[in-house]
C-alpha beads as a LAMMPS data file, in Angstrom:
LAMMPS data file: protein, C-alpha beads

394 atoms
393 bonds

1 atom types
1 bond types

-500.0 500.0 xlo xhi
-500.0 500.0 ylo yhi
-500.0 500.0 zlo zhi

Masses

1 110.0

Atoms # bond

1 1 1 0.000 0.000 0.000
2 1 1 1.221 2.740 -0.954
3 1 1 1.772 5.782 1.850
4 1 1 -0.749 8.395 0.955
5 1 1 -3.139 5.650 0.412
6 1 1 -2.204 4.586 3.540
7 1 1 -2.705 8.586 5.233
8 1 1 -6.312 8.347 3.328
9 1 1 -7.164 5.090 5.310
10 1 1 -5.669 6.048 9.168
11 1 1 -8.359 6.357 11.340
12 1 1 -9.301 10.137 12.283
13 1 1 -7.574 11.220 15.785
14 1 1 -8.522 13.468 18.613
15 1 1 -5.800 16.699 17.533
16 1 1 -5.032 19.017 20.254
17 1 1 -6.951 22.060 19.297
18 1 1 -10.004 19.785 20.331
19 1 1 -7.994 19.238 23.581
20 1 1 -7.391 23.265 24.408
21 1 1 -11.289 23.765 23.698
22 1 1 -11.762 21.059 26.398
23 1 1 -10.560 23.412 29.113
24 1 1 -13.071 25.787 28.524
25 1 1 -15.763 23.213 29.039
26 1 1 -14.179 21.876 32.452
27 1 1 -14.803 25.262 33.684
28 1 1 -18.375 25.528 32.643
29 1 1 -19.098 21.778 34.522
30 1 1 -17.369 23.519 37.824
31 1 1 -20.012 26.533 37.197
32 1 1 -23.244 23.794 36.951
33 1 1 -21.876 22.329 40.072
34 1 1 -22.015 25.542 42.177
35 1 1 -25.726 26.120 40.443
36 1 1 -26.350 22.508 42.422
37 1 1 -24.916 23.900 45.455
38 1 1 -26.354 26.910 45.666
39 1 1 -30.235 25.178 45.362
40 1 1 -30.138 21.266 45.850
41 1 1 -33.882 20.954 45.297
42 1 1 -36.080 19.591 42.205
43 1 1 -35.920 23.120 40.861
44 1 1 -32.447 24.029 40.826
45 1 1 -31.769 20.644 39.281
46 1 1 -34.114 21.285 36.535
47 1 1 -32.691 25.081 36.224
48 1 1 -29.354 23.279 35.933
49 1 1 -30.437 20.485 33.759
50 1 1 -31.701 23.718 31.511
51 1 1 -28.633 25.702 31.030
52 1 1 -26.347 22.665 30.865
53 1 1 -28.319 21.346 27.506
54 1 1 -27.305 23.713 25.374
55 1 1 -23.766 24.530 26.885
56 1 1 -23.751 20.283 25.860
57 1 1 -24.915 21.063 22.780
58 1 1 -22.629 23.344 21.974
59 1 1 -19.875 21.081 23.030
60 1 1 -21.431 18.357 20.313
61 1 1 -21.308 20.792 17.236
62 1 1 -17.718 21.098 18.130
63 1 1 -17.093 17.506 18.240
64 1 1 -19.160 17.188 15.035
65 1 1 -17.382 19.492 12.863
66 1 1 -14.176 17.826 14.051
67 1 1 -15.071 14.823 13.348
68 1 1 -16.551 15.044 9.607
69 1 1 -13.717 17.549 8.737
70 1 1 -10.041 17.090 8.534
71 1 1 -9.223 20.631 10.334
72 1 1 -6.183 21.070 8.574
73 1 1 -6.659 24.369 7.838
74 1 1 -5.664 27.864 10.014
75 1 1 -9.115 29.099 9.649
76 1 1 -10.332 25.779 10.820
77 1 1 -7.853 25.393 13.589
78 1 1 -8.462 28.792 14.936
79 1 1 -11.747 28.652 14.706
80 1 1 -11.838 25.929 17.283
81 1 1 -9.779 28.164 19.361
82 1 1 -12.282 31.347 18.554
83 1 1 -14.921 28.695 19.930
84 1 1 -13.129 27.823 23.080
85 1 1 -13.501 31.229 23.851
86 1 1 -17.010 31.509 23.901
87 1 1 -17.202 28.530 25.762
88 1 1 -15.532 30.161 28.237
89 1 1 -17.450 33.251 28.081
90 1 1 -20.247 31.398 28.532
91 1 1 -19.128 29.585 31.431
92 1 1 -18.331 32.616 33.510
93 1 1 -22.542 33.764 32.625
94 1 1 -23.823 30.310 34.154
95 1 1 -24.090 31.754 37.974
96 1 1 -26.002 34.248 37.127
97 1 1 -27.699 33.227 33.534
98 1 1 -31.495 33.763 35.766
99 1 1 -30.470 37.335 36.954
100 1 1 -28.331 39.487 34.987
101 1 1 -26.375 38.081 32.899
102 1 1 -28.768 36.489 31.141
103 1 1 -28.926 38.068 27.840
104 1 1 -24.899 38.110 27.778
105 1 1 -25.086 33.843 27.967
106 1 1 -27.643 33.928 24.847
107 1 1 -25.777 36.463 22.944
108 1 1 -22.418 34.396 22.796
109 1 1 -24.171 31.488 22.944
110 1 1 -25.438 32.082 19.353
111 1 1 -22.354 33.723 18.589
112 1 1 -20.837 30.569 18.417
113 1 1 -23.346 28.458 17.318
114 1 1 -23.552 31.009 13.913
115 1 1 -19.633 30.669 14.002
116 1 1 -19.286 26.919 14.257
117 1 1 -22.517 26.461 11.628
118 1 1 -20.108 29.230 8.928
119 1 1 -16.990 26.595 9.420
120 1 1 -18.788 23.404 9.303
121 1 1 -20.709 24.512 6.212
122 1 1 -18.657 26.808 3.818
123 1 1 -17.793 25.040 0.525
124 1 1 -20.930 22.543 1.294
125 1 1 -23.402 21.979 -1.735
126 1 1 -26.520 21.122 0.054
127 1 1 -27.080 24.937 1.929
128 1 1 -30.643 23.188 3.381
129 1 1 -28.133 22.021 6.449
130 1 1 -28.405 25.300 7.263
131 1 1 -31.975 25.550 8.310
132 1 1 -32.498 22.008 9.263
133 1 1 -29.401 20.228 9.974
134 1 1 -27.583 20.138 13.049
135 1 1 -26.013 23.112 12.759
136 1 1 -29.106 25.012 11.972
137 1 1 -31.354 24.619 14.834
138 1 1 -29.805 27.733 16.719
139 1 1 -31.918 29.093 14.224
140 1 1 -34.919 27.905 15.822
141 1 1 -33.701 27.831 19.471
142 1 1 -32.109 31.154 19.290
143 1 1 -35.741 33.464 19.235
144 1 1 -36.722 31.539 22.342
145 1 1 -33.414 31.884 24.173
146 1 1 -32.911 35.849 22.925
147 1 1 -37.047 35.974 24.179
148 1 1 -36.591 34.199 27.552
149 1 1 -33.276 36.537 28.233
150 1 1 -35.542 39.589 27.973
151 1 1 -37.894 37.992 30.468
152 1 1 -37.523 37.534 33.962
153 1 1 -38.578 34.995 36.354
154 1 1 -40.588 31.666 35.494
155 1 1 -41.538 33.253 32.163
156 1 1 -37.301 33.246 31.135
157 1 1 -37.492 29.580 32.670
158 1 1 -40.034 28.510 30.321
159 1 1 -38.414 30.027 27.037
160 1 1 -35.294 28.534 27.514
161 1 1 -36.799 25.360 28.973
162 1 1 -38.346 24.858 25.238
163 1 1 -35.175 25.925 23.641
164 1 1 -33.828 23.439 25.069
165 1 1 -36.288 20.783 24.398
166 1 1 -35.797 22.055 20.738
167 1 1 -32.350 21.056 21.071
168 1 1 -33.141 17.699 21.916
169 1 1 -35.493 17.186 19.604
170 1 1 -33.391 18.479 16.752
171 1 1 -31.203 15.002 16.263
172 1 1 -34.158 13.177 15.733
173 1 1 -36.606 15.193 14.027
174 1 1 -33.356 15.541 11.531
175 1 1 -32.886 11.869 10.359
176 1 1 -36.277 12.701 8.581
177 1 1 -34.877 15.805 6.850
178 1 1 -31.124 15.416 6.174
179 1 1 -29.126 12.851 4.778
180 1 1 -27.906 10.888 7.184
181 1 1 -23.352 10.976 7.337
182 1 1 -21.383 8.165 8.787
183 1 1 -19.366 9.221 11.616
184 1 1 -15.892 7.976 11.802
185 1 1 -16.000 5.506 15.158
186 1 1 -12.513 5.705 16.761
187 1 1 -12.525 9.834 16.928
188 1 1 -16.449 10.063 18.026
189 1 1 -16.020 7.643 20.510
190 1 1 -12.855 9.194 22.121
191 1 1 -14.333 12.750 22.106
192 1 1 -17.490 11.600 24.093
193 1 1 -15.140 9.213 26.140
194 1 1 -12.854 12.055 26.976
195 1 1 -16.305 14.244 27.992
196 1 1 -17.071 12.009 30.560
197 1 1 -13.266 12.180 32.209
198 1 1 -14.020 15.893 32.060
199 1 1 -17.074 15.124 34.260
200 1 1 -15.409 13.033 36.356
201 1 1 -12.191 15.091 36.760
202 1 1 -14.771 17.886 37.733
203 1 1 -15.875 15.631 40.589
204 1 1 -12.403 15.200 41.619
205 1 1 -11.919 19.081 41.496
206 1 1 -14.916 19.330 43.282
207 1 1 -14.219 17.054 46.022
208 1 1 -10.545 18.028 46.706
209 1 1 -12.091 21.887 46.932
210 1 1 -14.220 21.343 50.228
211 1 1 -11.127 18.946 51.527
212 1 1 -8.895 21.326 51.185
213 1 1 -10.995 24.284 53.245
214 1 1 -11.650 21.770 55.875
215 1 1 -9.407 20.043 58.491
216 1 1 -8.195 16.485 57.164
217 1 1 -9.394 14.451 60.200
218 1 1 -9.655 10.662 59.868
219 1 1 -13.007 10.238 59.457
220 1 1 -13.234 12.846 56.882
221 1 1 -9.897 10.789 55.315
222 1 1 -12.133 8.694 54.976
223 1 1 -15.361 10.172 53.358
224 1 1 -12.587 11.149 50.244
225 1 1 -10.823 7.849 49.889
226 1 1 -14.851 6.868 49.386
227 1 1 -15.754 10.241 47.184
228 1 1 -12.872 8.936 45.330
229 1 1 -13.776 5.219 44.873
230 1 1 -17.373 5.876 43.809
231 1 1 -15.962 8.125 40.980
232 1 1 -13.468 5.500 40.414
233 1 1 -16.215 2.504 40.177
234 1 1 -18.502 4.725 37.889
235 1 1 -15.472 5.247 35.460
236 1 1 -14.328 1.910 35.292
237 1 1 -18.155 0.733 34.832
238 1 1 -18.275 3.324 31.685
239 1 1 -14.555 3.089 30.484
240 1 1 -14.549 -0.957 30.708
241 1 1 -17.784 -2.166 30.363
242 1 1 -19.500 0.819 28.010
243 1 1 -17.405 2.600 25.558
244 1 1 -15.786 -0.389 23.767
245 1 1 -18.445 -2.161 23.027
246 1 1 -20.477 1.289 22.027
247 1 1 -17.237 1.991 19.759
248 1 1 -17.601 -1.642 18.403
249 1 1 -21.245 -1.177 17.573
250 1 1 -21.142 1.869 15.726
251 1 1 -18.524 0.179 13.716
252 1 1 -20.814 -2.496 12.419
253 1 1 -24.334 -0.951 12.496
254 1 1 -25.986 -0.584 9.776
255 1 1 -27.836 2.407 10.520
256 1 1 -25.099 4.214 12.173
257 1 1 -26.645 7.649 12.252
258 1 1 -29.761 6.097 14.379
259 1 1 -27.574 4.229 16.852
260 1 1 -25.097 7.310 17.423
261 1 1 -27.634 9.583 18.670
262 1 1 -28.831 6.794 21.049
263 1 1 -25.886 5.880 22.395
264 1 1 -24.039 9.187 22.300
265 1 1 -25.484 12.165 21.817
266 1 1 -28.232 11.260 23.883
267 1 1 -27.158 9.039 26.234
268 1 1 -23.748 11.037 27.134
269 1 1 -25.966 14.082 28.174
270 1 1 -27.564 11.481 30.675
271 1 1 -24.300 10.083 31.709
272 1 1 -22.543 13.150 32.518
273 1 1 -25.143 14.845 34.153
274 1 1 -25.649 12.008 36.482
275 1 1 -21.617 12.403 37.254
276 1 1 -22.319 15.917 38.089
277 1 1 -25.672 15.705 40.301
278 1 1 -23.450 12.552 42.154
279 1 1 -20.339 14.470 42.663
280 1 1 -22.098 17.742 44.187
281 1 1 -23.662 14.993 46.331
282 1 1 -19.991 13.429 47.389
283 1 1 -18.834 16.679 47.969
284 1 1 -21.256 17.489 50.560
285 1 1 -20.315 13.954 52.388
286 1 1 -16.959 15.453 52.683
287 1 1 -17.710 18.428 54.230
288 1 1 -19.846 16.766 56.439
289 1 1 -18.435 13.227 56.855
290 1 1 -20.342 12.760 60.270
291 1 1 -23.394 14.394 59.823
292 1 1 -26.549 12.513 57.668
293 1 1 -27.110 13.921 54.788
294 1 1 -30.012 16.240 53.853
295 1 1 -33.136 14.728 51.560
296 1 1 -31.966 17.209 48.429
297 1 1 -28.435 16.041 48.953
298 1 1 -29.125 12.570 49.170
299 1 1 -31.470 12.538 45.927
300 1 1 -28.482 14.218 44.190
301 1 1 -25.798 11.575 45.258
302 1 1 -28.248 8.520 44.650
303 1 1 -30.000 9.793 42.307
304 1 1 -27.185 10.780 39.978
305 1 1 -25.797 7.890 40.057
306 1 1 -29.097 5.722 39.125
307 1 1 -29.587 7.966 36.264
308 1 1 -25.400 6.503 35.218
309 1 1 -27.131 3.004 35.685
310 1 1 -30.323 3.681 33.879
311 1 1 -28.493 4.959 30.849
312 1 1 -25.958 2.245 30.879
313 1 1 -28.840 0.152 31.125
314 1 1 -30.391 1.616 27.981
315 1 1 -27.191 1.863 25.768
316 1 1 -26.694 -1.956 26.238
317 1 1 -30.527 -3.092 25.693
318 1 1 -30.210 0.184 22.104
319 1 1 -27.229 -1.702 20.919
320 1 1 -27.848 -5.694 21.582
321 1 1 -31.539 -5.707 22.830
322 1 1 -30.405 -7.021 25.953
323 1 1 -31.360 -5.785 29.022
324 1 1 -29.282 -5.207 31.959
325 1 1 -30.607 -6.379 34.689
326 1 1 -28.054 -5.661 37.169
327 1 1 -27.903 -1.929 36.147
328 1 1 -31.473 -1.389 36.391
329 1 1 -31.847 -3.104 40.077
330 1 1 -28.730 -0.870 40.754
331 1 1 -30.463 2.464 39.542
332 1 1 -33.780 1.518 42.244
333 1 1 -31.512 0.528 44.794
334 1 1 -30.197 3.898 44.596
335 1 1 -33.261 5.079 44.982
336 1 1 -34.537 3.107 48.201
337 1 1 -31.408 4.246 49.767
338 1 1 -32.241 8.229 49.862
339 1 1 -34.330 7.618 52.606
340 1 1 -31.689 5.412 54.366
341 1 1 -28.960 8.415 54.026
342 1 1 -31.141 11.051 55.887
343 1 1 -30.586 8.522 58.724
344 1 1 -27.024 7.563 58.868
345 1 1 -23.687 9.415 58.475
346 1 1 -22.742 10.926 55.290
347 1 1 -19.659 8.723 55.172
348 1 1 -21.740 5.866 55.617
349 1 1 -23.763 6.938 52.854
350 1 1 -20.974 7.069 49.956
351 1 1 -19.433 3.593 50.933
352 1 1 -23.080 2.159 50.568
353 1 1 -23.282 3.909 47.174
354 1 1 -19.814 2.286 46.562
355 1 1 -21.229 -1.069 47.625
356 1 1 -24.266 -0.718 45.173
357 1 1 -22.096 0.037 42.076
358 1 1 -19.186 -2.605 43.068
359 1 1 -21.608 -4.894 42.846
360 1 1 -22.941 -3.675 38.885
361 1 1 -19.593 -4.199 38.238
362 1 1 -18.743 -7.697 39.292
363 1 1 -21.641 -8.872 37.847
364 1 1 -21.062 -6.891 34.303
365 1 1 -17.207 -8.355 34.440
366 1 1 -19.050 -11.943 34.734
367 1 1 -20.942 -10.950 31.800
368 1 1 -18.536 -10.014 29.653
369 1 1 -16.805 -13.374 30.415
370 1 1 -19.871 -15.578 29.197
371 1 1 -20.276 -13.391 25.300
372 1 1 -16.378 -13.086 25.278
373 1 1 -16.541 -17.376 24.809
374 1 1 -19.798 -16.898 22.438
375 1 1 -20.341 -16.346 19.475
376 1 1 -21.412 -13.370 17.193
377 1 1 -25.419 -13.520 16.964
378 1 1 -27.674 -11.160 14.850
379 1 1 -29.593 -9.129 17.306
380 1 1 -31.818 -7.391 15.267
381 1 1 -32.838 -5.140 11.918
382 1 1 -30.295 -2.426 12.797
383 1 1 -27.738 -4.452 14.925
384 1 1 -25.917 -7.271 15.668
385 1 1 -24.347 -8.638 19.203
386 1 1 -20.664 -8.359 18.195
387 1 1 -17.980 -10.149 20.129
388 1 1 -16.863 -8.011 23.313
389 1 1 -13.989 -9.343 23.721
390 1 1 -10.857 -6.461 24.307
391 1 1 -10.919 -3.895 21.663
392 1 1 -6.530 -3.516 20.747
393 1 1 -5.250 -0.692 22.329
394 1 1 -8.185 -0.322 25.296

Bonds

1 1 1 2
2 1 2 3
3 1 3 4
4 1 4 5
5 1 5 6
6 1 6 7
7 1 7 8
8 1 8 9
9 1 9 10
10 1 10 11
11 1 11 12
12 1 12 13
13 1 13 14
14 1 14 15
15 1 15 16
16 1 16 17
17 1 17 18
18 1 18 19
19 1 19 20
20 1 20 21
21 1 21 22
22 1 22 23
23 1 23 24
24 1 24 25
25 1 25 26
26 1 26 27
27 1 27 28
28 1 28 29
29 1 29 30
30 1 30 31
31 1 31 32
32 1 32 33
33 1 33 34
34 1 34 35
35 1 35 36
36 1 36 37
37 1 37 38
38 1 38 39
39 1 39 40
40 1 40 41
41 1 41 42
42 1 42 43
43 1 43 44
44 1 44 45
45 1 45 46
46 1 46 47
47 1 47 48
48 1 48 49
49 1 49 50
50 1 50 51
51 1 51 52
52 1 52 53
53 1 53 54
54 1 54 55
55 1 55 56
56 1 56 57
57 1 57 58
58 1 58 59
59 1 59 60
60 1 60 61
61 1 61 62
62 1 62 63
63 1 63 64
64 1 64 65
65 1 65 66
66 1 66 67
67 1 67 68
68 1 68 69
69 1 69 70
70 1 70 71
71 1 71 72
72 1 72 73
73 1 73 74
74 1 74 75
75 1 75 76
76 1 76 77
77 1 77 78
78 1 78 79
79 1 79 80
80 1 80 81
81 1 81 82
82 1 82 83
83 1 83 84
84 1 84 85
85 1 85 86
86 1 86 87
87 1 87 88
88 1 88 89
89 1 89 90
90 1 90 91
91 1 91 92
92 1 92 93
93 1 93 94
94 1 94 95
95 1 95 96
96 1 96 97
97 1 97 98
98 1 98 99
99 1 99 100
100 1 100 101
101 1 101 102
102 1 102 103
103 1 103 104
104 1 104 105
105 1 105 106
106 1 106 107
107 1 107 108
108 1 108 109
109 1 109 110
110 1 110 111
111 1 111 112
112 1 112 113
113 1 113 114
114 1 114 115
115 1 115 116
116 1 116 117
117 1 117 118
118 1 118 119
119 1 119 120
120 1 120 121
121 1 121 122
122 1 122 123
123 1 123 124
124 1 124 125
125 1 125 126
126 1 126 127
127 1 127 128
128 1 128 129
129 1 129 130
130 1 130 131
131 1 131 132
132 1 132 133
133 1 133 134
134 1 134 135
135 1 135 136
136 1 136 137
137 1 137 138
138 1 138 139
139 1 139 140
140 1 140 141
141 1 141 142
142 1 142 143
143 1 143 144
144 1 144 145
145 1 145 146
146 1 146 147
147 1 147 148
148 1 148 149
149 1 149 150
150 1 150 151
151 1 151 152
152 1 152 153
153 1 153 154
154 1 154 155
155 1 155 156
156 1 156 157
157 1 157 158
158 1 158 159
159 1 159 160
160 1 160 161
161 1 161 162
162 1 162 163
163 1 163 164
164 1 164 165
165 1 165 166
166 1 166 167
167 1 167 168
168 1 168 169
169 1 169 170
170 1 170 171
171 1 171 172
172 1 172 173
173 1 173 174
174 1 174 175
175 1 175 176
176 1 176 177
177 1 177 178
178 1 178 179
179 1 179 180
180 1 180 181
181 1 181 182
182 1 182 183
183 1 183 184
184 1 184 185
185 1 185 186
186 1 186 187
187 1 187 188
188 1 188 189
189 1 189 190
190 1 190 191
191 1 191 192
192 1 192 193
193 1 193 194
194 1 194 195
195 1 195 196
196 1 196 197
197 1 197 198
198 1 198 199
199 1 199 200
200 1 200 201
201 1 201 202
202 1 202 203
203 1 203 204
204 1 204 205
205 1 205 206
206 1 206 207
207 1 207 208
208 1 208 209
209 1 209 210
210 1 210 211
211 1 211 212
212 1 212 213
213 1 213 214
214 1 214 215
215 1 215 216
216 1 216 217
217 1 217 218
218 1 218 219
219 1 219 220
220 1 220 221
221 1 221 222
222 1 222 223
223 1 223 224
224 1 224 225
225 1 225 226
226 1 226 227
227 1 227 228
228 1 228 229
229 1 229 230
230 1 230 231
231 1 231 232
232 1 232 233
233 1 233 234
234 1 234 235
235 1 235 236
236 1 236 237
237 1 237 238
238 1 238 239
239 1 239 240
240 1 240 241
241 1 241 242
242 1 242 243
243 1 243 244
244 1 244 245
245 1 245 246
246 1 246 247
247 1 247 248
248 1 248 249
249 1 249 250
250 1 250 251
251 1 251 252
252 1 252 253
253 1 253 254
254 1 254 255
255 1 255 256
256 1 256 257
257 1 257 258
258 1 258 259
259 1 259 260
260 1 260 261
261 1 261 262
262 1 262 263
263 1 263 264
264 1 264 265
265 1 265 266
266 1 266 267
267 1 267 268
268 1 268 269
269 1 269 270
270 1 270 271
271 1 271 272
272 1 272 273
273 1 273 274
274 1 274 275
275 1 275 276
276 1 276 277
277 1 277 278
278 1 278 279
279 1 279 280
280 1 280 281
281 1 281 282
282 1 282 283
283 1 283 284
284 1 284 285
285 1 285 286
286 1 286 287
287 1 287 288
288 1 288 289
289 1 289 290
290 1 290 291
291 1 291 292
292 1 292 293
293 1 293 294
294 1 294 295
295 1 295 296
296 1 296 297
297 1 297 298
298 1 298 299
299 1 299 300
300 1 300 301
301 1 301 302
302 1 302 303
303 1 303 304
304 1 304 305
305 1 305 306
306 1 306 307
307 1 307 308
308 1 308 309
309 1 309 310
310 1 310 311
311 1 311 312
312 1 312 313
313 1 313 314
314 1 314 315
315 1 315 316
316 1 316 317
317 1 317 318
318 1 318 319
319 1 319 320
320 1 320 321
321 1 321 322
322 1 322 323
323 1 323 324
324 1 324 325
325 1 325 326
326 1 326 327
327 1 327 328
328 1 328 329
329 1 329 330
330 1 330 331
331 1 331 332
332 1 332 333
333 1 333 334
334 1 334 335
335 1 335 336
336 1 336 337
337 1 337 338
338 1 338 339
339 1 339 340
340 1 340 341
341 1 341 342
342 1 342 343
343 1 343 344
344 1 344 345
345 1 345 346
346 1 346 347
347 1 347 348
348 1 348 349
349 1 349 350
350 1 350 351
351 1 351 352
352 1 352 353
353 1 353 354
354 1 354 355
355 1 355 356
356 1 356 357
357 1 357 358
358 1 358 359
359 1 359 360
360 1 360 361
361 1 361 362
362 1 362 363
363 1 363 364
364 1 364 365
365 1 365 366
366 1 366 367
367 1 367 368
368 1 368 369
369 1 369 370
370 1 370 371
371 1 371 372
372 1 372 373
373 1 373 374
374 1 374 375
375 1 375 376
376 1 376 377
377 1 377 378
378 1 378 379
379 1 379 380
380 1 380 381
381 1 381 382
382 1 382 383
383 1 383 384
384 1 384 385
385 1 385 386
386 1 386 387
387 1 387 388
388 1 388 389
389 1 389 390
390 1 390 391
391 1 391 392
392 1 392 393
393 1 393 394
């Protein structure tokens, strides 16, 4: 073969650009996690859950355009770096996105939404991507956000709340109005496998903050080395159990497109913002090792981490129609434990999380024994239940 042919063949890579914009977006997770903070109830998770969509979204056009381009060029290469910026300007809005900085978040917002739509599109034939593609729907989301920003109150709330339902409605309402593109597998995969070690480096940060403004006694020693093993047992669940075989599947699918919003684009908003609601939750365990833990702050640390299960639960029943038993008694055990953690000591608390997700493990590792020594088996129209055995190089 010769080597150009060989160049044309390589499988896409992560380049560093992508890597810089990154930063920006570990700040904006550290500003979501102070929203949680600041109001642990129902509505401040849903007044999180609606700012953090689009920042998400955003964060997916980049990965995107990176993917289905080769970004060799300056303008393309600095225009990841123009985007980073906004990111970042966007980030420092999120405290105050309800009061008054409000319009400020929407205006940069679709500043680089327009920007990101003019690089993925110039020298494209097909100029209805514009309007209805997935770079377009700022164009539909944008008069609600710019509306909602010149509101106050719950009528700002509800504006952006459909902008961002619009947003999550615009990946599937688009399979019946664009073309559907192959992604290439190795570079999607590793962008939405290096979100969620932004997430969970965010929990990390998070957690070694309130340490580090407390005394270290033992007990509270303790609470971290636990902090630190849930996050720990939720990334090996995700890094060894769920990305290869999503990687593998997207590989062999027929209807890529289809599966790829299910798995990732979907799915990975669900994932991640189950590692943030859990690590606000395991920081407040370490500042208060000793004391139980309130009924808001338990719901976020259980309750994050049974939406993780649920949505590991539904990747592996969207790409092999098998359901996951473990995962989903793992999610309501989560659940029937809130109670329990008003009751007991915080510390208590995280190493019976730890216990609950320990266990999803070992029985996913046994799992993954049994189809490792079976063979492949259709599974359906749109896939099939490939071998998960180890993928080289994971």
């Amino acid at each position: 073969m010769k080597a150009s042919d060989a160049s044309r063949t390589a499988p896409k890579i992560v380049i560093w650009e992508e890597l810089f914009f990154d930063l920006t977006f570990v700040f904006a997770l550290t500003q979501f996690s102070h929203l949680l903070h600041d109001e642990h109830g129902g509505w401040g998770i849903v007044r999180t859950l609606i700012l953090f969509i689009p920042v998400y979204w955003a964060w997916g056009g980049v990965t995107l355009y990176a993917n289905q381009r080769d970004l060799k060029s300056l303008v393309d290469r600095l225009g990841v770096l123009v985007l980073g910026l906004g990111s970042l300007l966007m980030a420092l809005t999120i405290p105050h996105a309800y009061e008054d900085l409000g319009l400020l978040f929407v205006v940069v917002y679709l500043a680089a939404r327009a920007l990101l739509s003019f690089l993925a599109l110039r020298g494209l034939p097909d100029w209805r991507s514009v309007f209805i593609g997935p770079y377009g729907v700022f164009l539909v989301t944008g008069p609600l956000l710019l509306t909602g920003a010149l509101l106050h109150g719950t009528a700002r709330i509800a504006f952006w709340a459909a902008a961002a339902a619009t947003d999550l409605l615009s990946p599937w309402a688009g399979r019946y109005l664009v073309a559907p593109r192959r992604a290439q597998p190795l570079h999607y995969t590793h962008r939405y496998g290096l979100l969620i070690i932004l997430v969970l480096g965010e929990s990390m940060i998070q957690t070694g903050m309130v340490a580090a403004g407390g005394t270290l006694t033992p007990l509270r020693l303790t609470a971290i080395a636990a902090a630190y093993a849930v996050a720990a047992a939720l990334w090996w669940t995700y890094f060894r159990y769920g990305l290869p075989e999503i990687r593998r599947a997207l590989e062999v699918a027929p209807d890529q497109p289809d599966l790829r919003r299910a798995v990732l684009i979907y799915s990975h908003l669900l994932f991640s913002f189950g590692i943030v609601t859990t690590s606000v939750g395991l920081a407040d365990a370490v500042l208060e090792p000793a004391g139980a833990l309130t009924g808001d702050q338990a719901v976020l640390l259980f309750g994050g981490s049974a939406l993780f299960l649920f949505t590991f639960a539904y990747t592996r029943w969207r790409m092999f129609r098998e359901i996951a038993g473990i995962c989903l008694g793992g999610g309501v055990v989560c659940f029937a434990l809130v109670p329990l953690a008003t009751l007991i000591p915080a510390v208590t608390a995280v190493a019976a999380l730890l216990v609950v997700i320990g266990v999803t493990i070992a029985r996913e590792a046994l799992i993954k024994r049994r189809h490792a020594r079976l063979p492949a088996t259709a599974s359906g129209p749109d896939e099939g239940l490939i071998d998960r055995g180890p993928i080289s190089g994971e």
